[in-house]
N, C-alpha and C positions, 0 to 999 in steps of 0.2 A: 249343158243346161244351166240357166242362171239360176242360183240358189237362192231361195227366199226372197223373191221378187216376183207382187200376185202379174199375173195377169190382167190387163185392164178391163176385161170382160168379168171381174169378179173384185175389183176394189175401186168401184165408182163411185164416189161422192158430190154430195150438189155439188154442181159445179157455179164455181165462183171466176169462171175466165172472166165474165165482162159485163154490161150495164153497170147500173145503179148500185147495188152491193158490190162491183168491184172496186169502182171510184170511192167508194166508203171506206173502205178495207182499206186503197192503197194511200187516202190523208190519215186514216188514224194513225199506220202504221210507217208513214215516210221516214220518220226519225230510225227507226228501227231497222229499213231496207238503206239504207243509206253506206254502210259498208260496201253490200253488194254493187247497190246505185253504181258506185267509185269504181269496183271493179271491170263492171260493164264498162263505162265510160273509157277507163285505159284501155280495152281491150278493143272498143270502137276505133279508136283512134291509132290501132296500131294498122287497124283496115286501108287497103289504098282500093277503092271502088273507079272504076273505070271512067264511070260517066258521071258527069254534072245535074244528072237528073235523076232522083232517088226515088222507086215507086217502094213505098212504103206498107205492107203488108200485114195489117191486125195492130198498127201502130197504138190505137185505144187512144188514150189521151196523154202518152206518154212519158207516164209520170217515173221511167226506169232510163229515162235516156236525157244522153247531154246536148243542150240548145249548140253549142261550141263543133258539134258534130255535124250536126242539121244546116249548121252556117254553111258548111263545104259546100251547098248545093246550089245550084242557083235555082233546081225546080223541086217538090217535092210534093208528089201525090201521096195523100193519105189514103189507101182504104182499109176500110173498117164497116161493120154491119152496125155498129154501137152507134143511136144517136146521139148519144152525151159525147163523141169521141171528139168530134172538131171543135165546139167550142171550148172544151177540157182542153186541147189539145191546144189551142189559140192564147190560152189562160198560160200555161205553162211554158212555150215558146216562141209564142206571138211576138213580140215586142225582141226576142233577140232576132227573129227570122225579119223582119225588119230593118233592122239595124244591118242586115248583111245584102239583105236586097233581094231574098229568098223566096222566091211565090211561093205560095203555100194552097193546095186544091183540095176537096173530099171529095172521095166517090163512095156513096154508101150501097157498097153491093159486099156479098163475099167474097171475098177475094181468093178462096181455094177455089173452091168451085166456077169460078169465071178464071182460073186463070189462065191458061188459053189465050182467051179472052185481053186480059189485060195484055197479056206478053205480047201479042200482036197489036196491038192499039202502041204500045210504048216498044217499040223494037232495040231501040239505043237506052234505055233508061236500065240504071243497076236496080238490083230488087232485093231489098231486106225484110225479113219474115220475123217479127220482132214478138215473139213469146208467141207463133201462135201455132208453130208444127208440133208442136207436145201437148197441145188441145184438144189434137182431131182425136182423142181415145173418148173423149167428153162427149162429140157430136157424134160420133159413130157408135159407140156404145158396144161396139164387137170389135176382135182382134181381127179377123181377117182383114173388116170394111175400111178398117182403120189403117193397115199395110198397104192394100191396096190404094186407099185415098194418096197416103205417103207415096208412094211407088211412083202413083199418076205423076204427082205434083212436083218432084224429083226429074221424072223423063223428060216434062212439059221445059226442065230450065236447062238443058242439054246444049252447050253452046254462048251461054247467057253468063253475066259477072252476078252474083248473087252471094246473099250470105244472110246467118240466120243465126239466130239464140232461140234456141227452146228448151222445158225441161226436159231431161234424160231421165231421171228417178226422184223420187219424193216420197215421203213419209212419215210416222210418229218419231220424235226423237223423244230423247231424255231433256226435260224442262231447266232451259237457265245457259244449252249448249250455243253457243252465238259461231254464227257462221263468219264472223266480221275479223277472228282469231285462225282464221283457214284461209290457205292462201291458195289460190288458182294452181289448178294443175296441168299443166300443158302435156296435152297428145294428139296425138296423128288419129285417124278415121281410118280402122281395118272393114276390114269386110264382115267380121260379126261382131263389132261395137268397137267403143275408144281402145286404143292402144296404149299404153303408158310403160316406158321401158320396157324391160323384162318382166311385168307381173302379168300371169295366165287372167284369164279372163275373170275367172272364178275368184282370185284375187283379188282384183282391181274392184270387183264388186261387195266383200269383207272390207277393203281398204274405203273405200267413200264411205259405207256404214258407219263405219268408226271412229271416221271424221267426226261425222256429225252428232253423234251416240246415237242413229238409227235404233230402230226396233228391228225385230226380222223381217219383218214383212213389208216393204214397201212397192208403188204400184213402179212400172215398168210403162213409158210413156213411149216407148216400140219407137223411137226415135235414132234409135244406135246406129243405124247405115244410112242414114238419112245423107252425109257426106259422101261423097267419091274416096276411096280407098288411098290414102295419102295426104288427106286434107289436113292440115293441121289445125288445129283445134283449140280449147282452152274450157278445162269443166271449173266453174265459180259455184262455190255454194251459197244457199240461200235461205235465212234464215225467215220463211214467210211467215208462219206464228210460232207463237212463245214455246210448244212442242211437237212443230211439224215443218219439217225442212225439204228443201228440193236439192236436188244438183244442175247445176243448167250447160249444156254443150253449147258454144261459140263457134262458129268457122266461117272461113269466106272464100268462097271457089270462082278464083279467076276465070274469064273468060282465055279459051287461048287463042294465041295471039296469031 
């Protein structure tokens, strides 16, 4: 059992994944995400994605990722449910996608729940899920609905090059602890959450705590098998406000070949 980690059916807070209060949230605070920013970015780029056409997944306006990355593509579908997300998103890496020769398109639908849907509309195109699989505990509001949704969305890419950042865990910290002083942890995707060396599960779960000067009780974003067993991985933390931090898992699961 993972220790002192709520259930997301009992540590729901407004949710701020997106609109207007998130694009607020994420100019006040860009100075401050900016360690993490960096770490994503390395971590992007350690990614070799299959295809030249990026279907882009809860992208928002992209204010956590590098234009440098986006250049790889020659196509890149945005979807997102957010109408601020394209022209956000045009503001922040219009002018380098440009510069590379990058089409850049918006579909504004959900993109979980169509995805099916997309994945047959783009059959060749890789698919990155940029912060938005450690949400569905926000839109589902129960644990089951919420596995399940995972589960679907998982089966649905069976076969397909994909790859995804969501958070894993988040929480109250202790005030002043900056995430930017924590350095990426690389593991592999077991069968009941990250691996990391030899620490037992229950471990690894005290150890990220610690990191960050967690409280006890932080929410559990039912994320942890979201990878195929072997996937290697990469947990960044993140220091979203002044005392409440997340963990976010990384991975990228080849198509094979």
């Amino acid at each position: 059992m993972r220790p002192k980690l709520m259930q997301a059916r009992t540590a729901l807070e407004p949710n701020t994944t997106g609109g207007w209060l998130w694009h607020l949230r994420a100019i006040w605070r860009r100075h401050d995400w900016k360690p993490t920013t960096h770490l994503i970015a390395e971590w992007l780029h350690t990614t070799r994605p299959l295809s030249k056409h990026l279907l882009l997944i809860g992208g928002s306006a992209g204010w956590m990722m590098p234009s440098s990355w986006l250049q790889g593509f020659s196509e890149v579908d945005l979807v997102d449910i957010d109408p601020w997300a394209y022209r956000l998103f045009q503001l922040n890496h219009g002018r380098a996608l440009e510069a590379s020769m990058t089409h850049l398109r918006f579909l504004r639908v959900d993109g979980l729940s169509e995805l099916e849907y997309l994945l047959a509309q783009y059959p060749q195109a890789s698919v990155f899920f940029d912060n938005v699989l450690g949400q569905q505990i926000y839109r589902c509001r129960d644990v089951y609905k919420t596995e399940r949704a995972l589960t679907r969305a998982v089966s649905c890419l069976a076969g397909r090059d994909w790859g995804s950042i969501h958070d894993l865990y988040s929480g109250p910290t202790r005030s002043g602890v900056a995430a930017s002083v924590i350095k990426p942890i690389e593991a592999f995707a077991g069968p009941t959450g990250p691996v990391v060396g030899k620490l037992r599960e229950i471990e690894l779960h005290r150890h990220l705590l610690e990191q960050v000067g967690g409280y006890p009780y932080w929410v559990d974003h039912l994320t942890s098998t979201v990878f195929p067993s072997g996937t290697r991985t990469t947990l960044i933390a993140w220091s979203f406000a002044p005392s409440y931090a997340h963990w976010l898992q990384a991975g990228w699961v080849a198509a094979p070949s």
